[in-house]
N, C-alpha and C positions, 0 to 999 in steps of 0.2 A: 821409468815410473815417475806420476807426477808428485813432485810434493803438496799441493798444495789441489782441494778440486778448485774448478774452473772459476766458484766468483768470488771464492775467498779468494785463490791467487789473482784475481781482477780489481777485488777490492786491496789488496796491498799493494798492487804496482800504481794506482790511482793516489796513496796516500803518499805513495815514496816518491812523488814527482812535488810533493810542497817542501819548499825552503826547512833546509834542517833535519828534515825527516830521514833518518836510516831505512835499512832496510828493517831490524829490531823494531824501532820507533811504529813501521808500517805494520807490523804485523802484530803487534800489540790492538794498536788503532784499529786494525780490521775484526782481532778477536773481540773487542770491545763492541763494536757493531752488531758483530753475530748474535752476542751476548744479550742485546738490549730488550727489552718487547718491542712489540711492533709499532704501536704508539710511541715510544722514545726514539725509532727509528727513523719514524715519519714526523716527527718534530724537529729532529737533527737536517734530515732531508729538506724540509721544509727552509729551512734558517738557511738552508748554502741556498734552494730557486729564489730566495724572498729578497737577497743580499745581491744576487746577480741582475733581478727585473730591478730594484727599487734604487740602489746606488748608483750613482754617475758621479762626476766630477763637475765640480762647481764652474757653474762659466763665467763669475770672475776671478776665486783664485786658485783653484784648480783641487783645491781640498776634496774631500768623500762628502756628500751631500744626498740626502732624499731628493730636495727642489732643485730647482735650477740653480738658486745662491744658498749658498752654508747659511747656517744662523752665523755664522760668526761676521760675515761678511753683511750680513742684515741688521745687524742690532749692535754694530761697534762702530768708534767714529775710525775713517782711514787714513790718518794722517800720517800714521805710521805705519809700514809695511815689514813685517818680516818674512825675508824668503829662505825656505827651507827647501833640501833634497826630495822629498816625497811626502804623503798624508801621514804615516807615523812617526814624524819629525814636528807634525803640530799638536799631536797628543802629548809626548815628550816635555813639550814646552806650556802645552796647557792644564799641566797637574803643577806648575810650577807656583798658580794664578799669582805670575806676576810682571804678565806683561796684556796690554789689553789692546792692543792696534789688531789689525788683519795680518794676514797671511799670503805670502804667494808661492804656489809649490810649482818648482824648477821642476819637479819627475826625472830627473837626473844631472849630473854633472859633466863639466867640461873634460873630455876625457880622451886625447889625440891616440893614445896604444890602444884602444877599445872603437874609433873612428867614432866616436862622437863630438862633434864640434856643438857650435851655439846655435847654430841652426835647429839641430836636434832634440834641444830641450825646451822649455817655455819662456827663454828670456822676452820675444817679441810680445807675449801678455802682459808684460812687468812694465813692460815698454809704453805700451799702450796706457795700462792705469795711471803711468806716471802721468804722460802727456797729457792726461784727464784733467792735470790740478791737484792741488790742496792735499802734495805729499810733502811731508817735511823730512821724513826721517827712513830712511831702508836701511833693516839690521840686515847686514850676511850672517846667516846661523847655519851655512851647510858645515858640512862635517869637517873637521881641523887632519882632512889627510889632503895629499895633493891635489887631487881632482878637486875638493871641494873650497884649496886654498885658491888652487888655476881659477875656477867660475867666480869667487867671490874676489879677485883682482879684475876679474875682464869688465862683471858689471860694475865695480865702483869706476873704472874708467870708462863706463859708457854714462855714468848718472853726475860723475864730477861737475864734469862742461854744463849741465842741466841745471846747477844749482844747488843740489839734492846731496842732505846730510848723509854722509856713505858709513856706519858703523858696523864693526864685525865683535863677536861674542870673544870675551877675553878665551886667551887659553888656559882654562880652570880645568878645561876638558883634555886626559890625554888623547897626545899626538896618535892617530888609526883609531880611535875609539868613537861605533857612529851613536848617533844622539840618543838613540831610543837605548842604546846599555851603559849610560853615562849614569852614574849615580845623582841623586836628584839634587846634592849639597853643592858638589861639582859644576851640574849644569847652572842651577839661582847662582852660583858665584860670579861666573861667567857672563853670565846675562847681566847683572845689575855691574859689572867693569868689563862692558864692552866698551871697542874704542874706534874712533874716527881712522876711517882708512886714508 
């Protein structure tokens, strides 16, 4: 016998394939669904097709974007770049308002047990901006675990020889703890005593 008819149990195996979600969590989320009028359904509907057509990622620093370039990347001077692990790594950092350079998102870290090397993630974009001119300053802000201590060593030894002021975010933040569950005291610590690599 089934538990579950056919599109309720299609709507919870759909919810329980997102990050974090239980099996509990998915079937909540789906009786919530059922639950809604059909206007609130078609709204919710609506907000997941509107997010999939209308977001891309920015093509210069790789952020979540409607245009082709972030606003942030449009209306900030870039002298300064900080590169984070992913796009909510710059939200994290942007309720902090206190850092006002651009951004460049890695979308992952250097990670040899996982077969990700540098190839595989965005450094040749960072690379690129650099060699554009008029950077002075690259924060490393990826995450204070291995992976993100391995990537923030490799590039400040690719940007050293370049000239290029190399700083990484104090450790205010604990060791395995990623950015976006860092409390916000923690993270401004960190940030205003980062330090030259």
């Amino acid at each position: 016998m089934k538990v579950y008819i056919e599109p309720i149990g299609r709507l919870i195996n759909e919810f329980s394939k997102l990050p974090g979600v239980g099996a509990k969590t998915a079937q909540r989320f789906a009786y919530k669904v059922v639950n809604m009028s059909e206007e609130e359904a078609k709204v919710f509907a609506d907000a997941i097709i509107n997010v999939k057509k209308n977001v891309h990622y920015c093509k210069v620093c790789g952020n979540f974007s409607e245009g082709d370039v972030c606003e942030i990347c449009t209306h900030r001077d870039s002298d300064t770049i900080c590169v984070v692990k992913e796009p909510k790594d710059v939200i994290a950092i942007e309720k902090l308002n206190e850092f006002n350079g651009v951004y460049h998102v890695l979308h992952g870290t250097i990670s040899p047990l996982d077969s990700i090397g540098p190839n595989d993630i965005n450094i040749k974009g960072l690379l690129e901006r650099i060699s554009k001119g008029g950077v002075n300053e690259v924060i490393m802000a990826t995450n204070p675990d291995v992976e993100g201590e391995a990537t923030a060593m490799y590039i400040s030894n690719l940007l050293k020889p370049l000239g290029i002021k190399v700083t990484r975010l104090a450790h205010g933040i604990p060791i395995g703890t990623d950015l976006e569950y860092a409390d916000e005291v923690s993270l401004a610590r960190a940030f205003v005593d980062r330090k030259t690599l």
